[in-house]
C-alpha positions in Angstrom: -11.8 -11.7 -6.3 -13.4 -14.2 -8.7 -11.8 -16.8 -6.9 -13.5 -16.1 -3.6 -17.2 -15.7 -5.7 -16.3 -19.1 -7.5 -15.8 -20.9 -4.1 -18.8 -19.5 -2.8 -21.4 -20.3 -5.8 -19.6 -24.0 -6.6 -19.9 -24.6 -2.4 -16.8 -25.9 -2.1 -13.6 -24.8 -0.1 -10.3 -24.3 -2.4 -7.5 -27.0 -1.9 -4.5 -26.0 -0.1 -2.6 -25.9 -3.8 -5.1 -23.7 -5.1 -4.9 -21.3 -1.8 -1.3 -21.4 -2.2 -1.9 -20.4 -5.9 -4.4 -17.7 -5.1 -2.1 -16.1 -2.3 0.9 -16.1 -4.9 -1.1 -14.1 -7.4 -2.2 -11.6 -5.0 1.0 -11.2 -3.1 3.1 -11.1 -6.0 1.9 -7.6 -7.3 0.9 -6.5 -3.5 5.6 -7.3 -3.0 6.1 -4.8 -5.6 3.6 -1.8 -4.7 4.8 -2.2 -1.1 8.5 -2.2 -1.9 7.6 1.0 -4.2 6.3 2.4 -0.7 9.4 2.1 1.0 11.4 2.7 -2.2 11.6 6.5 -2.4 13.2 6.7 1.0 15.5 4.3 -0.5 16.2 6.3 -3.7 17.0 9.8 -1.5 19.8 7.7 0.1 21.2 5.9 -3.1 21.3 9.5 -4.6 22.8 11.3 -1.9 25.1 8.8 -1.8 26.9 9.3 -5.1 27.5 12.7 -3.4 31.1 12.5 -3.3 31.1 11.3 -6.9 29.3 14.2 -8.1 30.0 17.5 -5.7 33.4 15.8 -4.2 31.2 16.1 -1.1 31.5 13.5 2.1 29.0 10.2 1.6 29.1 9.4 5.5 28.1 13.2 6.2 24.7 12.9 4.0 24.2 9.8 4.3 24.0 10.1 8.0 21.4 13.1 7.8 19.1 11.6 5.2 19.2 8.4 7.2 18.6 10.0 10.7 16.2 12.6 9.5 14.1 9.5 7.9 14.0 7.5 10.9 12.7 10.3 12.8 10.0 11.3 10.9 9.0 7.9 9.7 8.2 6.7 13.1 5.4 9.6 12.6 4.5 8.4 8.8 4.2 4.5 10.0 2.4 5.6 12.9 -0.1 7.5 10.4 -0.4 4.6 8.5 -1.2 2.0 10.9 -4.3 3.5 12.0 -5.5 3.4 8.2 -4.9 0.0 8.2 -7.3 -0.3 10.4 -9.5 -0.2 7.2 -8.2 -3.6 6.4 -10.4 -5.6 8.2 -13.4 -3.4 7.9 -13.0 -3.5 3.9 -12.5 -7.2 3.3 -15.0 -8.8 5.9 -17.6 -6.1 3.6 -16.6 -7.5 0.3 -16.3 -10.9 1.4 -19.9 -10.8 2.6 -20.9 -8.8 -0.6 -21.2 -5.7 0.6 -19.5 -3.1 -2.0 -21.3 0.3 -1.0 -20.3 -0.7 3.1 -16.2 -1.0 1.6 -16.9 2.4 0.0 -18.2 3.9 3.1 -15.4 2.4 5.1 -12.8 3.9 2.8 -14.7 7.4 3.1 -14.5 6.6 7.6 -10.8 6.1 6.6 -10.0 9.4 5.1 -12.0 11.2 7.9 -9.3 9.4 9.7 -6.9 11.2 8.1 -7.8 14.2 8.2 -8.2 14.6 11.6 -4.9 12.8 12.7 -3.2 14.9 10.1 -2.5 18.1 12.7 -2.3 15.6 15.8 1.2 14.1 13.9 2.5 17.4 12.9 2.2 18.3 16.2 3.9 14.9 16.7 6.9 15.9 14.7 7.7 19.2 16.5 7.9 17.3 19.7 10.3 15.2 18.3 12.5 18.2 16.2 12.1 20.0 19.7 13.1 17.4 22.5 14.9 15.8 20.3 16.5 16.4 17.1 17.6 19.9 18.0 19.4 18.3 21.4 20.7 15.5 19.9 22.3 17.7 17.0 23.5 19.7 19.8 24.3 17.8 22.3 22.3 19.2 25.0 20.9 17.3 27.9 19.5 15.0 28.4 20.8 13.5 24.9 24.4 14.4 25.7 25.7 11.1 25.5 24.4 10.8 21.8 25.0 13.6 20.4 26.3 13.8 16.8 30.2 13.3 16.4 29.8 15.4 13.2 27.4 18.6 13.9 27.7 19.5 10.9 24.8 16.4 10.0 22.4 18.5 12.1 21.2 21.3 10.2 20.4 18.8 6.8 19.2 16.0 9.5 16.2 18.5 10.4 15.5 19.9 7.1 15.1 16.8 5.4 12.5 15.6 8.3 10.3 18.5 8.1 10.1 18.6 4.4 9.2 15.4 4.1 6.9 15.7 7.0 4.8 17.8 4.7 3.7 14.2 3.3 1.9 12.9 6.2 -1.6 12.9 5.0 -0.7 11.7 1.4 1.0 8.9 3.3 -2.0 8.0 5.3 -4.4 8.5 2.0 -2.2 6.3 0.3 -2.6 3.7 2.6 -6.0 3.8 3.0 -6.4 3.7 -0.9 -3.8 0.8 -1.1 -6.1 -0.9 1.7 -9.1 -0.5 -0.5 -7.9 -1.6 -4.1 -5.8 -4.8 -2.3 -9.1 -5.9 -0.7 -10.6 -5.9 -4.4 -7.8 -7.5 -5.9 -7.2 -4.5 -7.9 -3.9 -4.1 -7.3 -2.2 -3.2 -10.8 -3.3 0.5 -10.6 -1.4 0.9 -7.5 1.5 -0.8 -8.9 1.5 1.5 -11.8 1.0 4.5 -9.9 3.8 3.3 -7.2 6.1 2.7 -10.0 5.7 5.4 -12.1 5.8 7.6 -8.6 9.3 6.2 -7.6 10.7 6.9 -11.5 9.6 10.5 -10.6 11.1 10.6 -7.5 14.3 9.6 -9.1 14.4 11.6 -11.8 13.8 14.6 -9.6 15.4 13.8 -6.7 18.9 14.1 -9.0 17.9 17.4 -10.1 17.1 19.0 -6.8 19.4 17.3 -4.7 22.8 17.9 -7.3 21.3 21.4 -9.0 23.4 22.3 -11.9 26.4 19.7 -10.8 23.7 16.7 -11.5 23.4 18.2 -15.2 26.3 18.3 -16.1 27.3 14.8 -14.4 24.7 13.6 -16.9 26.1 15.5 -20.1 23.5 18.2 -20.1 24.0 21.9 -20.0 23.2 24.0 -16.4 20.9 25.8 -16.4 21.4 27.8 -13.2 19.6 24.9 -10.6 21.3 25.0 -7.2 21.9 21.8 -5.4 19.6 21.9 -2.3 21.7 18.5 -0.9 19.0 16.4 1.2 16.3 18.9 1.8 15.7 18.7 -2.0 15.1 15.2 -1.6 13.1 15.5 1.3 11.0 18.2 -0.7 10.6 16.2 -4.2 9.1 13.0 -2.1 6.5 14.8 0.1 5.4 16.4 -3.5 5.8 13.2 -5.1 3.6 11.5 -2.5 0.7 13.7 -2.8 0.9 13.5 -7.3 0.7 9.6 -6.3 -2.1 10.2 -4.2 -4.4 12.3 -6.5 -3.9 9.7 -9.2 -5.2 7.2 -7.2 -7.9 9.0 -6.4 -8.6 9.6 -9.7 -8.8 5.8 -10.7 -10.8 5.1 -7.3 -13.2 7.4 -8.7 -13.5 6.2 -12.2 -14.0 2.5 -10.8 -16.6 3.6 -8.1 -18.7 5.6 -11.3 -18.2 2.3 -13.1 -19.9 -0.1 -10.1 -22.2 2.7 -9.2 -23.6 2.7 -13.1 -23.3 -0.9 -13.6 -25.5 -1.5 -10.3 -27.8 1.0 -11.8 -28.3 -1.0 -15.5 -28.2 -4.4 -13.7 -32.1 -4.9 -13.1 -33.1 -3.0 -16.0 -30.9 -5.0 -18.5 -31.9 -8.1 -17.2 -35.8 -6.9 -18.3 -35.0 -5.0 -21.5 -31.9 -6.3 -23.0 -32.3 -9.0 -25.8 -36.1 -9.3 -25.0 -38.3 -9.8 -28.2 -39.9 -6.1 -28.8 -43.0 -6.5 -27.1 -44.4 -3.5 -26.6 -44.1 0.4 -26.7 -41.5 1.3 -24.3 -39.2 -1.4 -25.0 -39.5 -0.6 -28.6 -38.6 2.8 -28.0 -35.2 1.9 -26.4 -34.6 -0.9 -29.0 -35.4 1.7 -31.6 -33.0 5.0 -29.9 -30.1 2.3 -30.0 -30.6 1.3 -33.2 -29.9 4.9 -34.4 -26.8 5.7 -31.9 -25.6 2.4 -33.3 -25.5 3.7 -36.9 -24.5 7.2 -36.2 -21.4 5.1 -35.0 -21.2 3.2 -37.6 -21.1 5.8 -40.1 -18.6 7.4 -38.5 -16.3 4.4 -38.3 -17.1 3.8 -43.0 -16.1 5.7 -45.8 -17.6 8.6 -46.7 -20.8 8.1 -48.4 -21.1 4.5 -47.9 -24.4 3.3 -47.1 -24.4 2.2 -44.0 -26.8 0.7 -40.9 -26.7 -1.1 -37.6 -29.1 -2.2 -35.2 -29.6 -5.0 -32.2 -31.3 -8.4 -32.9 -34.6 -8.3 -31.6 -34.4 -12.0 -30.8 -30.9 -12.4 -29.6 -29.5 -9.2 -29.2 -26.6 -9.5 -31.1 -25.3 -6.4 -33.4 -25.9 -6.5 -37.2 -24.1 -4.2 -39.4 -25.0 -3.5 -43.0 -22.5 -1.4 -45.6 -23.9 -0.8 -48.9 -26.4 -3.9 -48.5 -23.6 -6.4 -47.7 -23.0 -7.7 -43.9 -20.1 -6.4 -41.9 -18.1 -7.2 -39.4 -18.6 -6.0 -36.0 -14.5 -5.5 -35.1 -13.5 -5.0 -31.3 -13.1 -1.3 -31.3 -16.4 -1.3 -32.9 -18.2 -3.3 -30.4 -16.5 -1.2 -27.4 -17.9 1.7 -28.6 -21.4 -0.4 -29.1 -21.4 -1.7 -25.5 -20.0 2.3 -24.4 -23.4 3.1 -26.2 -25.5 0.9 -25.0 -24.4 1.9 -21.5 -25.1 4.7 -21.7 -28.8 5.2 -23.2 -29.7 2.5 -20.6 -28.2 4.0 -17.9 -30.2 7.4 -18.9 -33.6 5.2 -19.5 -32.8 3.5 -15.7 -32.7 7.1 -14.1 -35.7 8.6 -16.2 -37.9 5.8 -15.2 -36.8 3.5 -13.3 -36.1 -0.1 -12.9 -40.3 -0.8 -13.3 -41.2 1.1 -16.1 -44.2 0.1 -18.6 -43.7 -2.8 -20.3 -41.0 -3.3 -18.0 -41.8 -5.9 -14.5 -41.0 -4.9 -11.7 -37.2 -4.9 -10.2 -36.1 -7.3 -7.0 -37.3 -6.0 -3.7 -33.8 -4.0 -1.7 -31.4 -5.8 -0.3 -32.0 -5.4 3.8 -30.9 -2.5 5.1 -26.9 -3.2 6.6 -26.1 -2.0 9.9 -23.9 0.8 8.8 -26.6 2.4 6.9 -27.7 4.0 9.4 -25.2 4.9 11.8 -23.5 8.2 11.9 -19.8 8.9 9.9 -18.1 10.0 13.4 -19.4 5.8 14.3 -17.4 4.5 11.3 -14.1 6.5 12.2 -14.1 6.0 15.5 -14.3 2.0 14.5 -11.1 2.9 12.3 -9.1 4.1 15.2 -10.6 1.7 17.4 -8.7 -1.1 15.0 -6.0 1.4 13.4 -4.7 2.9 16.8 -3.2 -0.8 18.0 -2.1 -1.2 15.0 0.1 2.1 14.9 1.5 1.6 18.2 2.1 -1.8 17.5 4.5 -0.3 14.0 5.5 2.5 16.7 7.0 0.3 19.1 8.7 -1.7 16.5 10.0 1.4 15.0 11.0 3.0 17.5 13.1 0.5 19.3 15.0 0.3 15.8 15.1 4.4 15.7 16.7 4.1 19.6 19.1 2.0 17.9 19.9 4.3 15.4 20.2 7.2 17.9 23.0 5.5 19.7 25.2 5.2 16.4 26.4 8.4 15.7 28.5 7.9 19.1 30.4 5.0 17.6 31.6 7.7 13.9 29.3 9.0 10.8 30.6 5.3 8.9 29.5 3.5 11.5 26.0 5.1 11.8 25.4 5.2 7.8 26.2 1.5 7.9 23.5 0.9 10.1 21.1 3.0 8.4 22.1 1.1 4.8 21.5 -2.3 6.7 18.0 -1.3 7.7 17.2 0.1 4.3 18.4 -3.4 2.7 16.5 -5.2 5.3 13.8 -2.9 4.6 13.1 -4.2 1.3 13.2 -8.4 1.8 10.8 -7.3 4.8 8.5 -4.8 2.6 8.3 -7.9 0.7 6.8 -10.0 3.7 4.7 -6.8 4.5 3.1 -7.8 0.8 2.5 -11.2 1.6 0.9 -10.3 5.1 -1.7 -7.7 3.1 -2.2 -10.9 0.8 -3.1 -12.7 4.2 -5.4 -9.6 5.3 -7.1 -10.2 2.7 -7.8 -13.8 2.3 -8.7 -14.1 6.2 -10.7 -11.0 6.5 -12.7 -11.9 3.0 -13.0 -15.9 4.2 -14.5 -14.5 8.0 -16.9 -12.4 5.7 -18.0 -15.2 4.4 -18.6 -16.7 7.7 -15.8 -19.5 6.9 -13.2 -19.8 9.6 -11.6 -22.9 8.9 -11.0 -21.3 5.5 -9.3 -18.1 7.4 -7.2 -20.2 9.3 -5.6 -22.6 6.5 -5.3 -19.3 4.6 -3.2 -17.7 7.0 -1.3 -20.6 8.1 0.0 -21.1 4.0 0.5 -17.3 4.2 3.2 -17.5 7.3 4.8 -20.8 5.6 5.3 -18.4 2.4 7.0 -15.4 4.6 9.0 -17.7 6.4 10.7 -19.6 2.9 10.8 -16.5 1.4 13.1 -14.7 4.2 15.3 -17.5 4.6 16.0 -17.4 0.9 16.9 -13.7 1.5 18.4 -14.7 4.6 21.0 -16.5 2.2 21.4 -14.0 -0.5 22.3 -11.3 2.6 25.1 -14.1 3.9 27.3 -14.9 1.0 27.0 -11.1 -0.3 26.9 -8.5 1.9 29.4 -6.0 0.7 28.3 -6.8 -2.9 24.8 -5.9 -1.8 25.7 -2.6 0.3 27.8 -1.5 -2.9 24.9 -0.3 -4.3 24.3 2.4 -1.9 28.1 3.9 -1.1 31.4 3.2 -2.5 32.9 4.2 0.8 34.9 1.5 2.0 34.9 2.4 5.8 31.0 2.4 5.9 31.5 -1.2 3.6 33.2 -2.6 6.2 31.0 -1.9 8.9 28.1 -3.3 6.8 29.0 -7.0 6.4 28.3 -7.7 10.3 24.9 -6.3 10.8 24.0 -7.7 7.3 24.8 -11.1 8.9 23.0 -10.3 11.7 19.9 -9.1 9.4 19.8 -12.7 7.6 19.0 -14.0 11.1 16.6 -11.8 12.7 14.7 -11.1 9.2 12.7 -14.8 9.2 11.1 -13.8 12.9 10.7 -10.3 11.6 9.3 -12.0 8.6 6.8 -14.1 10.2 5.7 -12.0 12.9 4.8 -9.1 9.9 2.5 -11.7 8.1 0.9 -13.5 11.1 0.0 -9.9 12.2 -1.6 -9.3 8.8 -3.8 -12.2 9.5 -4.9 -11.2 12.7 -5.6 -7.7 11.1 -8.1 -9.6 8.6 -9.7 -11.3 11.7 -10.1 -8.2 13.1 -7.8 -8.6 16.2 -5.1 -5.6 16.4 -4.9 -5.5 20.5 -3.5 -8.9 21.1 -0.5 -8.0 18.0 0.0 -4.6 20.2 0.3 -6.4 23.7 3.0 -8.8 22.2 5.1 -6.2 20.8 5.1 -4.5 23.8 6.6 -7.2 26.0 8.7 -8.8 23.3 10.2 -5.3 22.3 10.7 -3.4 25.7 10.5 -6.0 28.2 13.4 -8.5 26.7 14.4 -7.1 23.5 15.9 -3.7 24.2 17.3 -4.7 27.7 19.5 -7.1 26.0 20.4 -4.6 23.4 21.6 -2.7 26.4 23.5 -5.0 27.7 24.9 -5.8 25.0 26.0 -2.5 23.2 29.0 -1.5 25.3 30.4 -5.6 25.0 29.4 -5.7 21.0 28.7 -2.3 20.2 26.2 -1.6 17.1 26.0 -5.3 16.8 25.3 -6.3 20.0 22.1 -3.9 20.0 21.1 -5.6 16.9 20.9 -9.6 18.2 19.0 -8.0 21.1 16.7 -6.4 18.8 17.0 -10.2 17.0 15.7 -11.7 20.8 12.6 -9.3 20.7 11.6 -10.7 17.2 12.1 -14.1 18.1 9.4 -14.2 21.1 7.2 -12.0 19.2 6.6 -14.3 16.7 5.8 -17.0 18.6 3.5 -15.2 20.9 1.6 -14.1 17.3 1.0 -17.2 15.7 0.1 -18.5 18.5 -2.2 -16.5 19.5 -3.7 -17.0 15.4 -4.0 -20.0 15.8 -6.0 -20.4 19.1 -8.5 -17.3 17.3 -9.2 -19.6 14.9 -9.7 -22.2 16.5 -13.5 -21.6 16.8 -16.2 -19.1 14.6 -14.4 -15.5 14.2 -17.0 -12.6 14.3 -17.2 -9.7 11.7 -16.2 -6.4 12.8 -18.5 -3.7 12.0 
């Protein structure tokens, strides 16, 4: 963020080293909170995969459910949060045209978002349990041809969905949250939060999904827990989500007091703070400082130690006298000063104003922005109007993956927990891409805030270079060590060997999946999410998925895959093309 106000005050752009840099920085921490995201879906699966080693249960059986039930009611999370990143652009463009209280109103647009999409995707997951969960379980038409080879998948398959269904507005207040502290570069308290969440998740997810067996697997004494098998770990996430949630909410609230208080003080520092005492009034808050200041003090000295502090009328620095010798002012000590200070300003500011006596008169009001005075149902509709292409865009992309996943169970339970393992390590190397497209959200949307396209347009071109490196380096790591990598998740050797091949496939189709995912956070930051939806729609259904149909009964699971690998291919050409012909002249601010 200081790198953006430093660019704008020095008038000159950044060089393509120090973009680079700047990117780095943000999309470093941005990797981690977004593979924490994806990382509790990640941890039910490497849990109830040790099930065999733990209740001599079957791997492949729950393996299978956690990883079908998750597809299906994922496509209804991912949905949810696409239309809150339709806050993206609105939130940057704001704050790169220094507009803080219009980033805080569009984050309030986005949870109204929310809220009212919440009941239209539970609604969205009965359809789905209804016309398609229960018939696929049961082989019923018209699903016949997929149905499970193992029924006895079904009844955890459904459980685990619904539970964590229960999550779907946490998910979409999480990503509206994660929208608004990436946009202020504020990105460590999400990565604690998403860190600390996903230790939860663990920790519990053993205990609910094992019970007692878990305990004792660990050394420790039962204590009467049942084992709930993947419902509990359906059930610990969606609770986990919402604790991760509320904390957030919690430090977004604490840093909005901060900038509401410290827009508050600004003009009435500027007139009182460190001026000589020239008359009553500013002698009166020189003088009520002076005595906060020693009461501190005195509480920080020995007992009975003569003590005194007080502000420099001349410089305003702190002097602190103990037993009629100077002190030192240590750090904890002037903390507590500046706390002080705060607040007895702050108090002064409210009771009278920026133009009190004594006092001249504040800067006029900063014109009035066009959001000021529009109505909150205007701001949410501009949400969906951005979000909506965006979650249809994830939908499609999803879904033709989740179609995939639908025809496995028809080829065994290994082969179908393979795939899902695949997806889940692709998942992460493309969570990390994800990142690094927020990163380019960011830099464009804040850079067309500032009015500077040609600024927008270098940033996201050094944004897609960075995706593409980076997936080919993963590309690499998923070649020479599949089975080594899948090991983590099973120890079943029949699902092992059906990894390797889609793994291989994965190392291919993951740099287009790579830079199609950050070219599209680029456009988000322009503002364009209805060109990104049109492209996935013919990339995906019109030449993708046919050829994964032709394909499937030649090559089986694989052969859906490289057509899958076709789609992503033309979709990210048809996206950075189409970034690079936006920018090509003066990119309007949305909202």
């Amino acid at each position: 963020m200081a790198g953006d106000e430093d660019d704008v005050e020095s008038g000159r752009s950044a060089t393509w080293r120090e973009e680079l840099w700047r990117l780095v920085l943000l999309a470093a921490p941005l990797i981690v909170a977004q593979v924490g995201l994806v990382a509790m879906g990640i941890v039910d699966q490497m849990v109830v995969g040790r099930t065999s080693l733990v209740t001599g249960g079957r791997d492949d059986f729950a393996l299978t459910a956690i990883g079908l039930g998750d597809m299906y009611v994922m496509s209804v999370l991912l949905f949810g949060m696409g239309v809150s990143m339709g806050l993206d652009p609105v939130v940057t463009q704001r704050l790169g045209a220094r507009d803080p209280r219009g980033a805080r109103r569009a984050l309030g647009d986005a949870m109204w978002a929310a809220v009212v999409m919440t009941p239209i995707l539970f609604a969205a997951v009965w359809a789905i349990d209804r016309f398609v969960m229960i018939p696929v379980a049961e082989g019923r038409e018209p699903w016949e041809a997929l149905r499970l080879k193992e029924p006895e998948v079904g009844p955890p398959m459904r459980d685990y969905a619904w539970l964590r269904a229960l999550g779907i507005f946490p998910f979409m207040a999480f990503a509206a949250f994660r929208s608004w502290f990436f946009a202020r570069h504020a990105v460590w308290p999400m990565i604690a939060v998403v860190l600390l969440g996903n230790l939860l998740n663990a920790v519990l997810d053993w205990l609910f999904v094992f019970g007692d067996a878990g305990l004792v697997r660990l050394g420790l004494p039962a204590v009467g827990l049942p084992a709930f098998g993947p419902a509990g770990a359906g059930a610990v996430t969606a609770v986990v989500n919402v604790a991760m949630v509320l904390a957030l909410w919690a430090i977004y609230r604490r840093m909005d007091a901060g900038e509401r208080d410290d827009a508050a003080l600004r003009p009435f520092l500027a007139e009182v703070a460190g001026l000589p005492e020239r008359d009553r009034k500013t002698s009166e808050i020189y003088n009520e400082l002076d005595a906060a200041l020693t009461a501190e003090f005195r509480r920080r000295s020995p007992a009975g130690a003569r003590v005194e502090a007080s502000i420099d009328r001349s410089t305003g620095e702190i002097r602190c006298v103990r037993d009629g010798l100077p002190a030192k002012v240590d750090a904890a000590f002037a903390r507590a000063t500046s706390n002080i200070a705060r607040r007895i300003l702050l108090r002064r500011a409210r009771e009278q104003g920026s133009a009190g006596a004594g006092v001249p008169a504040a800067a006029p009001p900063a014109p009035v922005a066009s959001w000021e005075t529009e109505r909150r149902s205007v701001g949410v509709r501009r949400i969906y109007r951005l979000g909506i292409p965006v979650a249809c865009q994830t939908a499609l992309e999803v879904l033709i993956f989740n179609l995939v996943g639908v025809m496995t169970p028809g080829f065994g339970a290994a082969t179908s927990a393979a795939h899902q393992i695949s997806l889940r390590i692709a998942s992460v190397t493309f969570m990390a891409t994800t990142g690094i497209g927020a990163a380019a959200a960011v830099r464009v949307g804040r850079a067309i805030g500032r009015g500077a396209t040609p600024e927008a347009r270098r940033s996201g071109v050094i944004a897609c270079l960075s995706g593409v490196v980076w997936m080919t380096a993963c590309g690499v790591v998923l070649l020479l060590w599949p089975e080594r990598i899948a090991r983590i998740f099973t120890s079943d050797e029949n699902v092992l060997a059906a990894v390797g091949p889609l793994l291989r496939i994965a190392a291919v189709f993951q740099i287009f999946d790579g830079l199609q995912s950050v070219v599209s956070g680029a456009l988000r930051g322009a503002g364009d999410t209805l060109v990104p939806f049109l492209a996935n729609l013919v990339a995906y259904w019109a030449i993708g998925f046919p050829i994964a149909l032709y394909l499937r009964p030649r090559l089986g699971v694989a052969g859906m895959w490289w057509g899958l690998s076709a789609g992503l291919f033309v979709v990210s050409l048809l996206l950075t093309w189409r970034f690079l012909r936006l920018t090509r002249v003066a990119v309007a601010r949305v909202g």
